[in-house]
C-alpha positions, 0 to 999 in steps of 0.5 A: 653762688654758693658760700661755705661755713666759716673757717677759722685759719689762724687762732688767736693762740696760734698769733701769739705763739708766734708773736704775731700781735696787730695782726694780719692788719692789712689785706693778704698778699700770696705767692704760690711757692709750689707744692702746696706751700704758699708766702703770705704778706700782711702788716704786723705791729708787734707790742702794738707799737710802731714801727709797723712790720711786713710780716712773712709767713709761710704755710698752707691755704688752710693753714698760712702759718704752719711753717711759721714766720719768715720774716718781718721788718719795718718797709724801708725808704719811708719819708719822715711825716708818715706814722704808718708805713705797711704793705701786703698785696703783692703782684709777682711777676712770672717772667723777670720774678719781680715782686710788688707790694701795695704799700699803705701809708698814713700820715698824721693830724695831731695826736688823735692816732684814729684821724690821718690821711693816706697814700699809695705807694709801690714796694719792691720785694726781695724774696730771698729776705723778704725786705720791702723797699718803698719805690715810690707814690702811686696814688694819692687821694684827690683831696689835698692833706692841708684841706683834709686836715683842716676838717680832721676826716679821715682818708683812708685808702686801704690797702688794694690788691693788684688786679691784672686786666688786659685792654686790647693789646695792652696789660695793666695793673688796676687798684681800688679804693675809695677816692675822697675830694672836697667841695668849694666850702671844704666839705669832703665826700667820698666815692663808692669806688673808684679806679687807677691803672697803669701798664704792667710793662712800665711799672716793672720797668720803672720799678727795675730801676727803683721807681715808680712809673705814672698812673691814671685815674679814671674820670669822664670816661677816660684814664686821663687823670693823674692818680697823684691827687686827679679826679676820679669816677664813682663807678660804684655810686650811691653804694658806700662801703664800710671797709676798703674792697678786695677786687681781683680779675678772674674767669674773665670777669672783675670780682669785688668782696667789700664790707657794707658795715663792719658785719656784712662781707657782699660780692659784686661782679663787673665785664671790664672792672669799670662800669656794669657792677651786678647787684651785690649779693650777701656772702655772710653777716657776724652780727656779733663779731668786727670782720675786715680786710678781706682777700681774695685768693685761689689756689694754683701759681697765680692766687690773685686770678681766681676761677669760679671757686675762691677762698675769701680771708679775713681778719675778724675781731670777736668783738664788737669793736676792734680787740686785737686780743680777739683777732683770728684770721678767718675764710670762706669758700666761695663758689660760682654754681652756674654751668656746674654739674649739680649732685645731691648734697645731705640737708640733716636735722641735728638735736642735742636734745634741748636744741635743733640744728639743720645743716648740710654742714658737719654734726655740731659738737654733742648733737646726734642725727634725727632725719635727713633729706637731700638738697642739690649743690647748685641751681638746676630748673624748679629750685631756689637757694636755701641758706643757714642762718642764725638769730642770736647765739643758738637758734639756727634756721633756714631762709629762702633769701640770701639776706636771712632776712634782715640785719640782726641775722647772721647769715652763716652759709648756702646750704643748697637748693631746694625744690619749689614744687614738688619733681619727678624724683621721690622727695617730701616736703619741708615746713620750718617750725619754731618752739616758741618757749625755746627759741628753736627752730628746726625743719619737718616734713609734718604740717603740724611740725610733729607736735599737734595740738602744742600751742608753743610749737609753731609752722612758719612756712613751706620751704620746699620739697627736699629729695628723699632716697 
């Protein structure tokens, strides 16, 4: 797997130019509208203050407001009770032309505007003016909101992409979240994730007719728990996360994007979206920034069913805590390398002459070139994966391991892969160093980092053999 740089898709001075203010505050909803121009669906809250909007914009994937915002109105048919009323995932059905929006829907305790509990319900769209009517309830925590609210905790079911996964003959809809449900003595635990389906054809049907139809949870084994507060599975278990997970279906295989803290985004894969869930790997780590509600999304008429190359977007606050005055709407490329042809891919030691950088990246602002090697873009028998990694503002380094070795590192991309030991084809050696005085680290082919007899300026290792035209 190899993950790109950060992407900065939508500024905060492009969010106020449009009036776009607590937003996007929800994970994306995309419908491909050909051409190369997309709609993107995501709560807004202009002023900061309710009603909340689903807000439409239209652009491209490297810019989603580029042709600005299309609409943006309050979800319509909301009950009285609820303070929070969004939506954004959609699922767009290619033959009737239907569009459902996840809703997400909070109900409050008291005043405390941070502790509520939350539903699923089911929106229609209409495309035309891009108005959301709710449908109905789908799924509701397992918990009920008198005894959750009796302990203040907060439930919060996210905002699920639809992920479309067939079973035999039949098509569902799955969601995901994390599921919550009390003890005896009213104490409340939450899943690492957990699963409701319902058939494709029942849901459109129902919602034809302005409904909701019924959907399952999965519990014991079987999908025979009614999602309107049933039980469910932790299929996920002793694997918490910090934000509400993206999980899609493509390639023939579930994907999940989740955060582990507000600072770390991981992927894990399963066969059949239920049991089997790999390892997660580290996509990146912001030590300094607030990163939430990502989104899963490929190009082509179905954004929802990525390949092995997927954008993932996110909202991310350049703080350490929630700032919607810092917000900015950011992606990663991601791509799965197995089976993939490998090319040579330019590894360049940068130098501003205080400063190094190492990246198979662009040239940073005000830094000119001093050497280059060439890594290979994916895996290939003899190589390890080598990734760009930062401790604190400046000193970027490289890193054998995906987690860059521990959680005060930012993990910023993988670079490419390097030789373990020493191929057939011309290649050198490359050592990381470290100047002490400055906190700087850059790569040599010298043992002595090219500064013998400098006590400051030290060898930390052999990262591999990098090829050399």
């Amino acid at each position: 797997m190899a993950v790109g740089p950060a992407q900065e898709v939508v500024s905060v001075a492009d969010r106020r130019r449009l009036g776009l203010d607590a937003w996007p505050d929800t994970a994306l909803g995309v419908v491909n509208d050909g051409g190369g121009k997309y709609r993107f669906f995501a709560t807004g809250t202009p002023g900061l203050r309710p009603p909340q909007k689903v807000t439409v914009t239209s652009g491209t994937l490297s810019d989603p407001v580029a042709d600005g915002v299309r609409s943006a109105q309050p979800v319509a048919n909301v009950p009285s009770g609820y303070d929070y009323a969004g939506g954004g995932p959609v699922f767009r059905d290619a033959r009737s032309g239907q569009v459902l929006e996840m809703l997400h829907l909070e109900r409050p305790y008291g005043n405390d505007a941070s502790k509520f509990y939350t539903e699923l319900h089911l929106g229609r769209v209409d495309p035309k003016t891009g108005k959301v009517v709710r449908l109905g309830e789908i799924v509701r925590p397992h918990v009920d909101f008198t005894t959750a609210q009796k302990t203040q905790t907060t439930i919060d079911l996210g905002a699920p992409s639809f992920s479309v996964t067939r079973v035999g003959k039949i098509s569902y809809l799955y969601v995901y979240f994390s599921d919550a449900t009390a003890d005896g003595a009213g104490r409340i635990a939450f899943t690492g994730l957990s699963v409701a389906r319902a058939p494709i054809t029942a849901v459109l049907a129902a919602a034809k007719r302005g409904k909701v139809s019924a959907w399952s949870k999965y519990q014991g084994g079987r999908w025979a728990q009614p999602a309107l507060g049933g039980a469910s599975a932790d299929i996920n278990a002793g694997r918490p996360m910090a934000w509400a997970p993206d999980v899609v279906r493509g390639a023939g295989r579930t994907i999940m994007v989740t955060g582990e803290s507000p600072h770390d985004m991981v992927l894990s894969t399963s066969a059949n979206g239920v049991n089997g869930w790999s390892t997660r790997h580290p996509l990146w780590r912001d030590p300094d920034f607030f990163d939430a509600y990502p989104t899963i999304v490929a190009g082509g008429s179905t954004p929802n069913a990525p390949g092995k190359t997927f954008f993932v977007y996110y909202t991310q606050w350049q703080s350490a805590e929630p700032d919607w005055s810092t917000a900015r709407l950011m992606r990663r490329t991601v791509r799965c390398t197995q089976g993939t042809q490998a090319t040579d891919v330019a590894l360049v030691r940068y130098s501003n002459g205080a400063r190094h950088q190492v990246t198979t990246g662009p040239a940073p602002a005000g830094f000119h070139e001093e050497g280059r090697w060439y890594l290979r873009s994916a895996q290939e028998p003899g190589t390890v994966p080598l990734y760009g990694c930062r401790n604190g503002r400046d000193d970027q380094f490289l890193y054998k391991s995906a987690d860059c070795g521990g959680s005060q590192y930012a993990i910023l991309q993988t670079e490419g892969w390097i030789y373990a030991k020493r191929p057939a084809s011309p290649s050198v050696p490359l050592y990381r160093c470290h100047i002490a005085g400055l906190g700087d680290h850059f790569v040599s082919e010298r043992p002595d980092c090219e500064a013998p007899g400098n006590a400051d300026v030290a060898q930390e290792g052999l990262l591999g053999y990098a090829l050399d035209h």
